[in-house]
N, C-alpha and C positions, 0 to 999 in steps of 0.2 A: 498185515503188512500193507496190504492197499488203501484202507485208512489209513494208516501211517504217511502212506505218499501223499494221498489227496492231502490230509494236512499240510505237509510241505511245501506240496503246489500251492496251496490257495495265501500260507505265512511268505511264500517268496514274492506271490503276486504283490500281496499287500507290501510288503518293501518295496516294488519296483511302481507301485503307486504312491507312495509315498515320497518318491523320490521324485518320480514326477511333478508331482503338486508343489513341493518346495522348490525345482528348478523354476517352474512357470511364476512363482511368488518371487522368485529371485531375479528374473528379469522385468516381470510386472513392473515396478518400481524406473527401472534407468528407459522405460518406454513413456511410461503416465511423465515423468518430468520431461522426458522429448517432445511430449506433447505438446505439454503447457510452456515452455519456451517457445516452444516453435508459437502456437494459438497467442499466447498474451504477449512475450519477448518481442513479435514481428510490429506490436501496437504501442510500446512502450518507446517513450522518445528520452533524448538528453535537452534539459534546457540549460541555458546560463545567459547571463545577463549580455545586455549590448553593449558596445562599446563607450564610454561615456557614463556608463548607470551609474546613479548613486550608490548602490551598494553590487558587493563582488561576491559571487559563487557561485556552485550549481545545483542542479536539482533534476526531477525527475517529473515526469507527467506520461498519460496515457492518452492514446484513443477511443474515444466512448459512444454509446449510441444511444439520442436521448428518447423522447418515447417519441416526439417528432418524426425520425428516423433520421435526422440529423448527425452527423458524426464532429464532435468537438474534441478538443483536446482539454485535460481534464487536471487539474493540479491542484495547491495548496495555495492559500492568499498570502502565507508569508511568502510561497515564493514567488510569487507574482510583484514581491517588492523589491525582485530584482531588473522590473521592468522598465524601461525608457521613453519618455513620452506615448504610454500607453501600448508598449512592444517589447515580446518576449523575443530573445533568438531560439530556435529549434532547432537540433544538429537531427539529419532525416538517418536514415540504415545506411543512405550513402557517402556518409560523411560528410555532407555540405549541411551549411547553419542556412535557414532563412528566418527569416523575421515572420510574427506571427502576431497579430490585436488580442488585447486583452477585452473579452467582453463584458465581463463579470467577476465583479468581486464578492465574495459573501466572506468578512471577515469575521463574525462571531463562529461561523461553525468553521473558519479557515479553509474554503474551499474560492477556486478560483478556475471561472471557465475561459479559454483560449480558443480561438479563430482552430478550426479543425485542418488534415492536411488531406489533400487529394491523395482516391486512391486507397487511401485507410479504410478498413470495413467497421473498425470500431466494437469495441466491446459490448459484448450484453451485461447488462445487472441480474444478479442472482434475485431471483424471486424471495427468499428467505436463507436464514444461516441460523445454526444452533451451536451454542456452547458445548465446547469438547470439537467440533468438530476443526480437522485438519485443514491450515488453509495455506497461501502460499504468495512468494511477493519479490518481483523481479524491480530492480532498480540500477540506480547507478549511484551506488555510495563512495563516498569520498571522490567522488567523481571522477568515480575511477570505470574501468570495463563492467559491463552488465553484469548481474548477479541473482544467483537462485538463492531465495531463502525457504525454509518453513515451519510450522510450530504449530500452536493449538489455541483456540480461541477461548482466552479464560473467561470470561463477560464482561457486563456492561460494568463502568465504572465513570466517574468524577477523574479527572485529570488535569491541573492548575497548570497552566505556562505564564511564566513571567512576561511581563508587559515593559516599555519602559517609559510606564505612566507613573508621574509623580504621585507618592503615596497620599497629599494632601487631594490629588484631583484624580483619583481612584473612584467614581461614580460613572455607573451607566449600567448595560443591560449584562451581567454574568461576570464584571467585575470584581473582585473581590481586595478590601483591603487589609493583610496579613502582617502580623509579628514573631520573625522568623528568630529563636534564642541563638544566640553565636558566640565562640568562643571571647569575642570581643563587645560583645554586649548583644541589645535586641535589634537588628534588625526589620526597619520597616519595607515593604514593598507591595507592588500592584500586581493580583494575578488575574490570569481570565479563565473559569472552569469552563472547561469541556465536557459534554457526556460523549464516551467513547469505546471502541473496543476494547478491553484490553489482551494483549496477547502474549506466548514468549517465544515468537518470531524475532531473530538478533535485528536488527536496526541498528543503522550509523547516518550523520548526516548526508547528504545528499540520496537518500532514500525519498526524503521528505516529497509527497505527491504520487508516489509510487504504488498502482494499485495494489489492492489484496483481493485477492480471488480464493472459490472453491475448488473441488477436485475437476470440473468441470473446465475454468477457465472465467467463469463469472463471477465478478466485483461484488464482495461484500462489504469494502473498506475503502476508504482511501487513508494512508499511512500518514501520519502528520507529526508523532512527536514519539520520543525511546524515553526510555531508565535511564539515570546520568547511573545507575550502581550494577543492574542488570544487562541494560540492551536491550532489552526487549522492545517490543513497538505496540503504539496504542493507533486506531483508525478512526476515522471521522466515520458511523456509522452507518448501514445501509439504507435506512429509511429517511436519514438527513441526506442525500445525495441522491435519491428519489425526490424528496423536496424539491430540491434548487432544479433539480434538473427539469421537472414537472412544466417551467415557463417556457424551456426551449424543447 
């Protein structure tokens, strides 16, 4: 009989262990994403063009910090093509827009650096990132209220975007000139590969610039283009954004 008990005792502990562990697993989760909103959310800004710009919409950009120790703001070069004589507007946490200089444009790999904001501490870049692993990506899609996404980084891939270069004048560095079959014949057009991440992180436009980070809170990506079929999102890659960032 006192075997008997001890077994008992030790089968109930283990259920009130177990139960344990899956509550703490069960809040773990709504803590690590209060994290990473609070850490990356507080650096992530709303851009949209100025008044006047040639072209209309909005988009996303972050706070970065280069190896300088510089803090810039950090986005995509299409969307820096909603600037105005060299000027983005940036809606801050407080709701006021200021105007901000475009420094830099890198349009083959579509990254685009902006004038930083006081105050920002600016993001770190993740030293490396691995396939399968879980990452995560706050923006402002549809330009709409900020947004928590997350998914898993499938790898490196080729990723074409349409250009609207005439297919005769389709020559230069990553250009490519394609014949796409269509219900109404072929289809010629100009695209530009990308090598990128890919992921299945959902993505909608005005994402676009919108960092991707790891469990930590550091930039493996920057987010530049989805699936017209899935949603998912592809990122401008970690070592291309070490690159560019390398001058400042």
């Amino acid at each position: 009989m006192k075997h008997n008990k001890k077994s008992k005792t030790g089968y109930f502990k283990l259920i009130l262990l177990g139960i344990a562990i899956f509550s703490v697993s069960l809040s773990a989760r709504p803590i690590h994403n209060s994290y990473l909103i609070d850490k990356v959310g507080s650096q992530t800004i709303f851009i949209s063009n100025p008044e006047g710009a040639e072209h209309q919409g909005s988009a996303t950009g972050f706070q970065v910090k280069a190896p300088s120790g510089r803090v810039y703001t950090l986005t995509n070069a299409h969307v820096c093509d909603l600037q105005k004589d060299g000027v983005l507007m940036i809606k801050l946490h407080s709701g006021r827009s200021i105007p901000r200089r475009v420094i830099e444009v890198y349009t083959e790999n579509d990254l685009c650096l902006v004038e930083g904001l006081e105050g920002y501490g600016g993001l770190s870049l993740a030293s490396s990132y691995s396939i399968l692993d879980e990452n995560f990506v706050l923006g402002f899609p549809l330009g709409e209220e900020m947004d928590f996404s997350r998914g898993y980084l499938k790898g490196l891939g080729t990723v074409y975007i349409l250009t609207g270069i005439p297919f005769e004048q389709c020559k230069g560095p990553r250009l490519k000139p394609i014949v796409v079959p269509t219900l109404f014949g072929p289809f010629p057009m100009c695209v530009l590969e990308h090598q990128a991440i890919k992921t299945n992180i959902p993505i909608f436009p005005g994402n676009s610039g919108s960092a991707m980070v790891n469990s930590f809170g550091n930039v493996t990506g920057v987010i530049f283009a989805s699936s017209n079929q899935t949603n998912w999102g592809s990122a401008v890659p970690l070592e291309t954004i070490k690159t560019f960032l390398s001058a400042h």
